[in-house]
C-alpha positions as CSV (number, residue, x, y, z in Angstrom):
1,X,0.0,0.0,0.0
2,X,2.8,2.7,0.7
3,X,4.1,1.7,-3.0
4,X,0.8,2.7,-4.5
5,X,0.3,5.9,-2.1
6,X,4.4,7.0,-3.0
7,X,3.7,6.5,-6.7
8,X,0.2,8.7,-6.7
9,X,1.8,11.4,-4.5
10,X,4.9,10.8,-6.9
11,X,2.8,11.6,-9.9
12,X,1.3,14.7,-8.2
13,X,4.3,16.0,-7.0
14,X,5.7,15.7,-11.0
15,X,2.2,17.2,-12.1
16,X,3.1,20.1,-9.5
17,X,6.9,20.5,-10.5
18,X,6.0,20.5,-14.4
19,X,3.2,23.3,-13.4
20,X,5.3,25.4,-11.3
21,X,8.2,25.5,-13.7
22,X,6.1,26.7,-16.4
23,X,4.4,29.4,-14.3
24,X,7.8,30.1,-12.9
25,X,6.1,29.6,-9.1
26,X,8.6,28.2,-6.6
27,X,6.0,26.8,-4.7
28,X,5.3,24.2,-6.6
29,X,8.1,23.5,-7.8
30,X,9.8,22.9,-3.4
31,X,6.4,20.6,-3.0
32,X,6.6,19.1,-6.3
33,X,10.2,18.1,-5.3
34,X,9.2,17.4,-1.9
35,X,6.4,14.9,-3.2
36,X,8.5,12.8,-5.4
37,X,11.6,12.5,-2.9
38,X,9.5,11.6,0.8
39,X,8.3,8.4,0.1
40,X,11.2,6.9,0.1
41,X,12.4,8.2,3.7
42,X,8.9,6.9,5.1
43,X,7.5,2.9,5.2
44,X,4.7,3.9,7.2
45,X,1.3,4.0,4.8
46,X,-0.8,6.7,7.9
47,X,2.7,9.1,7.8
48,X,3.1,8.4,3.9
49,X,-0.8,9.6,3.4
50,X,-0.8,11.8,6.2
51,X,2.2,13.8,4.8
52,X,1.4,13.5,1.2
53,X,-1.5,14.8,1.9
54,X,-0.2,18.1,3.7
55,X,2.2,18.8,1.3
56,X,-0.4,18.6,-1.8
57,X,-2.6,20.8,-0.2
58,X,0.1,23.7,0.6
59,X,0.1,25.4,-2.9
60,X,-3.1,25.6,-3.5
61,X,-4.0,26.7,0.1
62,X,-1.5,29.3,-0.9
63,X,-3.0,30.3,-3.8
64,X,-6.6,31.2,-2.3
65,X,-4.7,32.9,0.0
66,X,-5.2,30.8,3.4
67,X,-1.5,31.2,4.4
């Protein structure tokens, strides 16, 4: 199960690193980064989802304006 969640959080974090470079945001592109590297620091599947989670939610919580 924590291969599946690092390969979906892996996919987002590329989605967000592709996104941010072309809109030049440096956001994205930390939590992009972030995204495809912690997985494989964590074997745990609630702190794989729990943190993947968190981290895909900080840009666009930035970008409404939240934080």
């Amino acid at each position: 199960m924590s291969l599946i969640l690092g390969l979906l959080f892996g996919a987002v974090g590329t989605v967000y690193f592709i996104y941010g470079k072309r809109i030049h945001e440096p956001t994205f592109l930390f939590v992009g980064l972030a995204l495809i590297v912690y997985p494989y620091f964590f074997s745990n599947v609630i702190l794989v989802l729990a943190i993947g989670a968190v981290l895909a939610a900080i840009p666009v919580a930035r970008q409404k304006g939240l934080f």
